[in-house]
One Martini backbone bead per residue (centre of mass of N, CA, C, O) as a GRO file, in nm:
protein
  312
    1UNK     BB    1   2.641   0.041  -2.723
    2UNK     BB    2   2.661   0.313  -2.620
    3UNK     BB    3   2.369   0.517  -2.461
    4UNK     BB    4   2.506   0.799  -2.622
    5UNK     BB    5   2.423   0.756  -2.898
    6UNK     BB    6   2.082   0.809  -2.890
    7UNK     BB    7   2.202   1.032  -2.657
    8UNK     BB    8   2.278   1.284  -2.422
    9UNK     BB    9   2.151   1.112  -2.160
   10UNK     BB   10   2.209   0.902  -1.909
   11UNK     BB   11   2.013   0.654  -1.679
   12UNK     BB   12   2.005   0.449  -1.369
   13UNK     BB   13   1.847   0.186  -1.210
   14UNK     BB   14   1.865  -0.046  -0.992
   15UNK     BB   15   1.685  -0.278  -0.810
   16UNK     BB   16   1.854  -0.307  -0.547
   17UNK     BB   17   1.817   0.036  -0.483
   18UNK     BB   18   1.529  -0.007  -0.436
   19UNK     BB   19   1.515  -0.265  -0.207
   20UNK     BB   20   1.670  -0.108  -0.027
   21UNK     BB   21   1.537   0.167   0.025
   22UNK     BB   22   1.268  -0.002   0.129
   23UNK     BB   23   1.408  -0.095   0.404
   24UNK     BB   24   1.480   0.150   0.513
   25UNK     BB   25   1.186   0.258   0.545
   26UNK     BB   26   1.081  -0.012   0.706
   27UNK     BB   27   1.318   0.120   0.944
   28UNK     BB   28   1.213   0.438   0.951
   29UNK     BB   29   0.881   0.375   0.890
   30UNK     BB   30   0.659   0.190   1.034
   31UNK     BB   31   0.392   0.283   1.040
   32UNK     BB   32   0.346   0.282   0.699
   33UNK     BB   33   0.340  -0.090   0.775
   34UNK     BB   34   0.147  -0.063   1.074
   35UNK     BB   35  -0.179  -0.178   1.190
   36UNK     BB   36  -0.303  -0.104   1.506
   37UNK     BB   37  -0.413  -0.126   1.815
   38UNK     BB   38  -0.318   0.018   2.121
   39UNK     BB   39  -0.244  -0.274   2.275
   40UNK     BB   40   0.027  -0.309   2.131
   41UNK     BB   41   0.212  -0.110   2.313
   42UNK     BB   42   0.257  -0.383   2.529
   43UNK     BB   43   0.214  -0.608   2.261
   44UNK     BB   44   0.406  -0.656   2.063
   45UNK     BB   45   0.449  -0.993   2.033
   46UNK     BB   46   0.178  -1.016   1.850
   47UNK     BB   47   0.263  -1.007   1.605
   48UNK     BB   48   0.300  -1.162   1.364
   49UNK     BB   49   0.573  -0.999   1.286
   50UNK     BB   50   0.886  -0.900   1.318
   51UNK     BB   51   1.021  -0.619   1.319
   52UNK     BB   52   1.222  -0.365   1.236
   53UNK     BB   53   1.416  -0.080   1.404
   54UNK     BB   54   1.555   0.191   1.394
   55UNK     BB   55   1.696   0.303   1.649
   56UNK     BB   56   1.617   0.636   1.613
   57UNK     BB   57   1.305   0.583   1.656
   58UNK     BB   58   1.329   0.507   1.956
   59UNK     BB   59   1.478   0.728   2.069
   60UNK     BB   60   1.232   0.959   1.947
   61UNK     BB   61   0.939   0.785   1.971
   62UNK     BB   62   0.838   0.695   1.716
   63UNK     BB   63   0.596   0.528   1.591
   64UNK     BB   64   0.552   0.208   1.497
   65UNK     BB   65   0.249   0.258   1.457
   66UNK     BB   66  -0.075   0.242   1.345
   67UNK     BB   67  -0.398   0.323   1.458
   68UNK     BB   68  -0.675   0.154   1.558
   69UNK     BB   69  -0.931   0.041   1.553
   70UNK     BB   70  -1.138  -0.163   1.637
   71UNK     BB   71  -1.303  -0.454   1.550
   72UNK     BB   72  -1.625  -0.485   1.514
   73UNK     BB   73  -1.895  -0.661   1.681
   74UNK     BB   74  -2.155  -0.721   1.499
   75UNK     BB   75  -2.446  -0.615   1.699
   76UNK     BB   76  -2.373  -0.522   1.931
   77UNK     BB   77  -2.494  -0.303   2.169
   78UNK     BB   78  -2.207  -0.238   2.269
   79UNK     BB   79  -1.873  -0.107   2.146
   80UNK     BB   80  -1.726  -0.384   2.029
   81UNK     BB   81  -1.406  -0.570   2.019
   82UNK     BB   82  -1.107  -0.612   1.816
   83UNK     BB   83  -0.828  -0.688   1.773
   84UNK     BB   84  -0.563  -0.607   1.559
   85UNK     BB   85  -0.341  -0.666   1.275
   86UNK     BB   86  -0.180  -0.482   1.009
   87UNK     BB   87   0.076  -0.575   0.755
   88UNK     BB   88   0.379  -0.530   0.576
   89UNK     BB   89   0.636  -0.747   0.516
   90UNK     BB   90   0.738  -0.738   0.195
   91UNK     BB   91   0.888  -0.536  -0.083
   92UNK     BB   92   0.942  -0.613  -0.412
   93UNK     BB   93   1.148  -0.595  -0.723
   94UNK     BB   94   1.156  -0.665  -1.086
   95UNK     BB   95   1.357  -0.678  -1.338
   96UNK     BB   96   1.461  -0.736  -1.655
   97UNK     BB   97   1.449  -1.065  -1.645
   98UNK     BB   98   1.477  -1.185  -1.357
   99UNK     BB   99   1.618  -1.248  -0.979
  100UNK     BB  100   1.477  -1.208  -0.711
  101UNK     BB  101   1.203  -1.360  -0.785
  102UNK     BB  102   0.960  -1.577  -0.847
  103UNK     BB  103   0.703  -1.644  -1.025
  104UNK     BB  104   0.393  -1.786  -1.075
  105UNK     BB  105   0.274  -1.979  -1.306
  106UNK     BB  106   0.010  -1.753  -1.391
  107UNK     BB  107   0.268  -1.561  -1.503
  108UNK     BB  108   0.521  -1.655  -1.556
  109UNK     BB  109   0.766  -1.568  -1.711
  110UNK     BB  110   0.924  -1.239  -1.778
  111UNK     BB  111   0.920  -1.055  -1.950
  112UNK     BB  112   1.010  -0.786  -2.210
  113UNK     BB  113   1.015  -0.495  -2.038
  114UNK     BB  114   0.949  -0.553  -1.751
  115UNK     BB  115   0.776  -0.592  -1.415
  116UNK     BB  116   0.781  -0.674  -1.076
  117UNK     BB  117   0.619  -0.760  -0.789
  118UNK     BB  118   0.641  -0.806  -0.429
  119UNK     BB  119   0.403  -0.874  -0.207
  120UNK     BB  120   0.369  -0.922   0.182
  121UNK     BB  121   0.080  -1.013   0.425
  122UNK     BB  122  -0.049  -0.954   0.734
  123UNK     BB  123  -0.296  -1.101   0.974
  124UNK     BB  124  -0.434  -1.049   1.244
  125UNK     BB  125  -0.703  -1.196   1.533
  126UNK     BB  126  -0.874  -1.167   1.778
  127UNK     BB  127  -1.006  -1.478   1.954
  128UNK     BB  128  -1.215  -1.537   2.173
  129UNK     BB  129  -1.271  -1.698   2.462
  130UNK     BB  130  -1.505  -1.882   2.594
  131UNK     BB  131  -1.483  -1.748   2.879
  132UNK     BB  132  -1.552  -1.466   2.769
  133UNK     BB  133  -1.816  -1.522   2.649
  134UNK     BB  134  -1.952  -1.678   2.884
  135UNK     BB  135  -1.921  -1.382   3.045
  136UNK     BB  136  -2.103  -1.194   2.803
  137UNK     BB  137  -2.373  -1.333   2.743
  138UNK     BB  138  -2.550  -1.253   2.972
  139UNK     BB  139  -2.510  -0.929   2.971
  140UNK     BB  140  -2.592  -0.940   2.648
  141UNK     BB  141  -2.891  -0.988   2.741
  142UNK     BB  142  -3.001  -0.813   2.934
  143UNK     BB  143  -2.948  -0.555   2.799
  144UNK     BB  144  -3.146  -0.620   2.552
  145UNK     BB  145  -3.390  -0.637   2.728
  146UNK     BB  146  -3.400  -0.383   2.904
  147UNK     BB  147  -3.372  -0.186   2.613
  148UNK     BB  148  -3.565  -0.333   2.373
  149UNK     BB  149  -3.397  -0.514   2.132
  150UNK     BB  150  -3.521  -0.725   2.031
  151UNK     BB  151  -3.645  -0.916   1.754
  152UNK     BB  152  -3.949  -0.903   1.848
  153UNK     BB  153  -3.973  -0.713   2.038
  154UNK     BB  154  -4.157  -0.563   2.326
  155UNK     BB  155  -4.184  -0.665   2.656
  156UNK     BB  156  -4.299  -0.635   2.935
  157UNK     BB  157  -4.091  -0.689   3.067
  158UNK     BB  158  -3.903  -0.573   3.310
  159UNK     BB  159  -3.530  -0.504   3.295
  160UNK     BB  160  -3.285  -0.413   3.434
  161UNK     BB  161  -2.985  -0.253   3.410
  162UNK     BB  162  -2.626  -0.265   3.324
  163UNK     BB  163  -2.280  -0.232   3.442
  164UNK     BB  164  -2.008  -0.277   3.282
  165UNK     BB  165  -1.633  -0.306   3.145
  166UNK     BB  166  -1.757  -0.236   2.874
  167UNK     BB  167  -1.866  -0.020   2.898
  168UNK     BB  168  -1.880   0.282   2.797
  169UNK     BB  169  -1.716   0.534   2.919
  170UNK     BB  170  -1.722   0.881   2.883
  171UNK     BB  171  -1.430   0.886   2.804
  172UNK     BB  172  -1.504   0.725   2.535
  173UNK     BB  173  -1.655   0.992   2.408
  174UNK     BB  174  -1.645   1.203   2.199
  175UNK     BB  175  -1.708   1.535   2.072
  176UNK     BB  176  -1.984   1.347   1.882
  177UNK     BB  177  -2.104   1.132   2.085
  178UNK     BB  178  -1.900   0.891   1.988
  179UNK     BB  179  -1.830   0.556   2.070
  180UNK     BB  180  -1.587   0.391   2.157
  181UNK     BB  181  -1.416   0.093   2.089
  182UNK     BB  182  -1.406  -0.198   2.290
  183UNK     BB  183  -1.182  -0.404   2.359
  184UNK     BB  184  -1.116  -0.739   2.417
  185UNK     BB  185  -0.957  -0.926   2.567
  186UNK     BB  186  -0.602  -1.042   2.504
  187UNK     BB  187  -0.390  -1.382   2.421
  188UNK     BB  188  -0.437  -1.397   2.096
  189UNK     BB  189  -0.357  -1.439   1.740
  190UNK     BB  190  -0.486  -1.519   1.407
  191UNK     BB  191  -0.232  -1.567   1.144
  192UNK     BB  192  -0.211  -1.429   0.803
  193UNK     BB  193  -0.062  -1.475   0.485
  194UNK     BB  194  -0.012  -1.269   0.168
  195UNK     BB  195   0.079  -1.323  -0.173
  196UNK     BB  196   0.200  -1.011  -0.431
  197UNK     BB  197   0.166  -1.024  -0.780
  198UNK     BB  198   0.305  -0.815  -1.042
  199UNK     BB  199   0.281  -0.694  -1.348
  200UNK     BB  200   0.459  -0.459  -1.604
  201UNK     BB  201   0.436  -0.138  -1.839
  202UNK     BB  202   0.541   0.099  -2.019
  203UNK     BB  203   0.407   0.342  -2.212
  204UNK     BB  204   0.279   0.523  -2.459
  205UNK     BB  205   0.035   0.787  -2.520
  206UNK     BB  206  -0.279   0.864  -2.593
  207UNK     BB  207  -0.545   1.091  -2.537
  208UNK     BB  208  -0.824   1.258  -2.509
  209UNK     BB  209  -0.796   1.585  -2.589
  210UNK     BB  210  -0.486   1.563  -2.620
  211UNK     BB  211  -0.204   1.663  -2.770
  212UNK     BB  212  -0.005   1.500  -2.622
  213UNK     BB  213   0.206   1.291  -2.453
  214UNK     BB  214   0.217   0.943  -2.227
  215UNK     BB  215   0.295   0.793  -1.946
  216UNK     BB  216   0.237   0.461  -1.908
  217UNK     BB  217   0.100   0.204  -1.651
  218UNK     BB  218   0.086  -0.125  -1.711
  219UNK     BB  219  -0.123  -0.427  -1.587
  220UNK     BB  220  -0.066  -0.759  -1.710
  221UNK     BB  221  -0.083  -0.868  -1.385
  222UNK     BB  222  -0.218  -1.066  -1.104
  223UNK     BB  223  -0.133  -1.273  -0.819
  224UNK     BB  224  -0.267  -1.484  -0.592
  225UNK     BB  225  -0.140  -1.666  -0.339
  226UNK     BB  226  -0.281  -1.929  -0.239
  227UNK     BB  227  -0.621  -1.921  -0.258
  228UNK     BB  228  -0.925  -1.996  -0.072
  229UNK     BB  229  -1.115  -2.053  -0.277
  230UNK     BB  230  -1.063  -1.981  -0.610
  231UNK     BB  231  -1.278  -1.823  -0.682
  232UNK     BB  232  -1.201  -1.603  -0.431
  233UNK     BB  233  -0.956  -1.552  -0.580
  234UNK     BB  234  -1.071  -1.416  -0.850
  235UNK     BB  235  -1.264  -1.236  -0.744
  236UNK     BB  236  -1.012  -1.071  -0.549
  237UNK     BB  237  -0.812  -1.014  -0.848
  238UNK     BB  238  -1.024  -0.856  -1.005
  239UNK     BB  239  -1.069  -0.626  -0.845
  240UNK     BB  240  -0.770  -0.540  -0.835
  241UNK     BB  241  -0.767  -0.474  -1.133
  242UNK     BB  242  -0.950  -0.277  -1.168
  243UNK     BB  243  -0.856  -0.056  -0.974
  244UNK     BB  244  -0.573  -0.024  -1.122
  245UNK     BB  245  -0.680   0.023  -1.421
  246UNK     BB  246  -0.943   0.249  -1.326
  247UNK     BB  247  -0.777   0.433  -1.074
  248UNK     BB  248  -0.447   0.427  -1.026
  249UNK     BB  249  -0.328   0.455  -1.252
  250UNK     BB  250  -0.427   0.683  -1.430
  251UNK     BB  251  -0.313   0.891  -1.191
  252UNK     BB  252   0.022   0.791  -1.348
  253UNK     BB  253   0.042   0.985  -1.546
  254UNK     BB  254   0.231   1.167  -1.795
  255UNK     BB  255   0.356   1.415  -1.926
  256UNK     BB  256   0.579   1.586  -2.168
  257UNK     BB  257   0.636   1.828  -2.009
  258UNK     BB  258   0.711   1.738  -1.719
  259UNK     BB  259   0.980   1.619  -1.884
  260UNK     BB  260   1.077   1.913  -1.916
  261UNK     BB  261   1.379   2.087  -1.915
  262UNK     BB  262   1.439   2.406  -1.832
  263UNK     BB  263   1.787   2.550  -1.851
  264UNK     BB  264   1.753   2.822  -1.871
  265UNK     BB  265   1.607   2.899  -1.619
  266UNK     BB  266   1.806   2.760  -1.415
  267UNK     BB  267   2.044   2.949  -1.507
  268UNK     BB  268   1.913   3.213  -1.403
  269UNK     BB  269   1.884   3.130  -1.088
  270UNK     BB  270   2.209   3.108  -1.113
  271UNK     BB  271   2.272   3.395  -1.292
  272UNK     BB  272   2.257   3.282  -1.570
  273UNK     BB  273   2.318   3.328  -1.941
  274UNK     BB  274   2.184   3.216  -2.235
  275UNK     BB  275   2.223   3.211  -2.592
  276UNK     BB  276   2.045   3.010  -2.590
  277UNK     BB  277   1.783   2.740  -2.623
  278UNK     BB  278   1.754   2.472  -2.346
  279UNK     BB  279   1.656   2.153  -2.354
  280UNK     BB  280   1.523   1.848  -2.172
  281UNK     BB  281   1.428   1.546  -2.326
  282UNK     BB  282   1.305   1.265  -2.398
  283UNK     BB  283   1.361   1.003  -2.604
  284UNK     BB  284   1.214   0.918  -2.892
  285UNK     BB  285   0.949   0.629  -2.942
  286UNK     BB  286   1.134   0.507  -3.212
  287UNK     BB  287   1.345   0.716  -3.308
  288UNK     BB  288   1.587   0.704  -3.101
  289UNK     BB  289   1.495   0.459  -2.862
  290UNK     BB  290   1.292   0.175  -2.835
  291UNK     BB  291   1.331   0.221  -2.495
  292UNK     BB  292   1.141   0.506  -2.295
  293UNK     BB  293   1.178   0.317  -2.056
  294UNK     BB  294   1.403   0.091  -2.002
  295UNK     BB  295   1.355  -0.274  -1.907
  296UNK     BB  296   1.671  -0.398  -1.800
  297UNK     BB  297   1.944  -0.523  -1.688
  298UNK     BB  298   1.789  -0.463  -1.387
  299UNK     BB  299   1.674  -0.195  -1.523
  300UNK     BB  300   1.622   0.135  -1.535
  301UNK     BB  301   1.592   0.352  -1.816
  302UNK     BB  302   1.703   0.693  -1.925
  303UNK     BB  303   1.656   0.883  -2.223
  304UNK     BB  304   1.829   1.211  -2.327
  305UNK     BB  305   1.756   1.551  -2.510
  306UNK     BB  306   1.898   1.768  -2.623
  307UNK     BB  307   1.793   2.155  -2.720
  308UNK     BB  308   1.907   2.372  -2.957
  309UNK     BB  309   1.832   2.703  -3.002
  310UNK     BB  310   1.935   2.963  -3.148
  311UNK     BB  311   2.148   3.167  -3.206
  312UNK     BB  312   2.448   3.121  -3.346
   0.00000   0.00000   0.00000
């Protein structure tokens, strides 16, 4: 059956370009995909994962990546951290059938009309070594002290304060008098990624309070892959459906106004002038075409009808 029996326009967009599409953006925007402290700037080799970068990028000089504050170490009396790198280091889609990854057990194969996501991400953190550990517990001992920060309260004893190159100097200090975190020596990190996958599919439906229809998002499922224990994996898979389906989903709703293009308008712009008025808007499911957008044979499908009225 041709696309265009029971509609005027059709679209599709295929999986392949949509998932090269996103690997030229994570090698022509590297910062939105990478995200550390500054220390990375000389030490690039230890991100957990090598990035691709295209050329035009080193160029032009823009960030490889985004810069973060030190991880804070609790408790310490002066502003110290950890480096860290936090990377997505791959994200691809997938239409049904499903033939570009294969999604794990707890999600079985892919339904009909469906589409499945594919993120994975690295997290490295500098664990400083004992030698340095050992270099600077005397030193916040003493600080605690001089201080009178004890848990106990406040003890007789005055004792000298002192100071050290972890001590933030004057020029560490913001415009707001807080003083910026200085990380700890870095010699190496250790790093972990994890995999996930979710499942999803278009609908219509109605709001309340709205007079029109509206097509929505909506997560079927989603799995991390391999963490331990099970529990702390439900407990942060949970979390993370609950933020999708009550938080992120919901403001990507589209109204069908939205996707009504009046092309009188348009003709108008260009200085032409129609003798009818002429809309384009989504073909109604499932009065016109089954599902619209369908999601099959690897691509996402919109099916679109001219409505023409007045004139002649």
């Amino acid at each position: 059956m041709p696309f265009t029996d029971h509609s005027d326009l059709f679209g599709a967009v295929h999986e392949d370009g949509i998932n090269r599409l996103v690997r030229h953006i994570m090698r022509q925007r590297p910062s939105l995909f990478n995200y550390a402290t500054p220390f990375f700037h000389n030490n690039a080799g230890l991100f957990c994962v090598k990035f691709e970068v295209d050329e035009r990028v080193l160029k032009a000089k823009n960030p490889l990546f985004t810069e973060q504050e030190p991880l804070p170490i609790l408790g310490a009396p002066v502003p110290i951290g950890l480096n860290f790198c936090l990377q997505l280091t791959d994200a691809q889609i997938d239409f049904h059938p499903g033939n570009v990854f294969g999604l794990p057990p707890e999600l079985g194969a892919l339904p009909a009309q469906r589409f499945a996501l594919r993120l994975k991400g690295c997290m490295g953190i500098d664990c400083p070594s004992k030698e340095i550990i050992d270099e600077l517990l005397p030193l916040i001992e003493r600080f605690l002290v001089s201080q009178q920060q004890l848990a106990i309260g406040e003890i007789k004893e005055r004792v000298p304060g002192i100071s050290t190159h972890y001590t933030p100097p004057v020029a560490a200090v913001d415009n707001r008098e807080r003083p910026r975190t200085i990380p700890l020596p870095t010699r190496q990190l250790i790093c972990f990624c994890l995999e996930l996958f979710a499942v999803g599919h278009f609908e219509w439906g109605s709001v309340p309070g709205s007079q029109q229809i509206w097509l929505k998002t909506r997560l079927d499922g989603l799995e991390i892959v391999d963490m331990q224990p099970n529990d702390m994996e439900s407990a942060i898979e949970c979390y993370l459906t609950t933020v999708l389906k009550l938080g992120i989903l919901p403001r990507l709703i589209i109204p069908l106004e939205k996707m009504v293009l009046d092309v009188n308008k348009e003709f108008q712009e260009m200085g032409l002038t129609l003798g009818r008025t002429v809309t384009l808007q989504p073909s109604a499911v499932p009065a016109d075409v089954p599902n619209n957008p369908a999601v099959e044979e690897d691509q996402l499908k919109a099916f679109m009808k001219l409505i023409i009225t007045g004139g002649a």
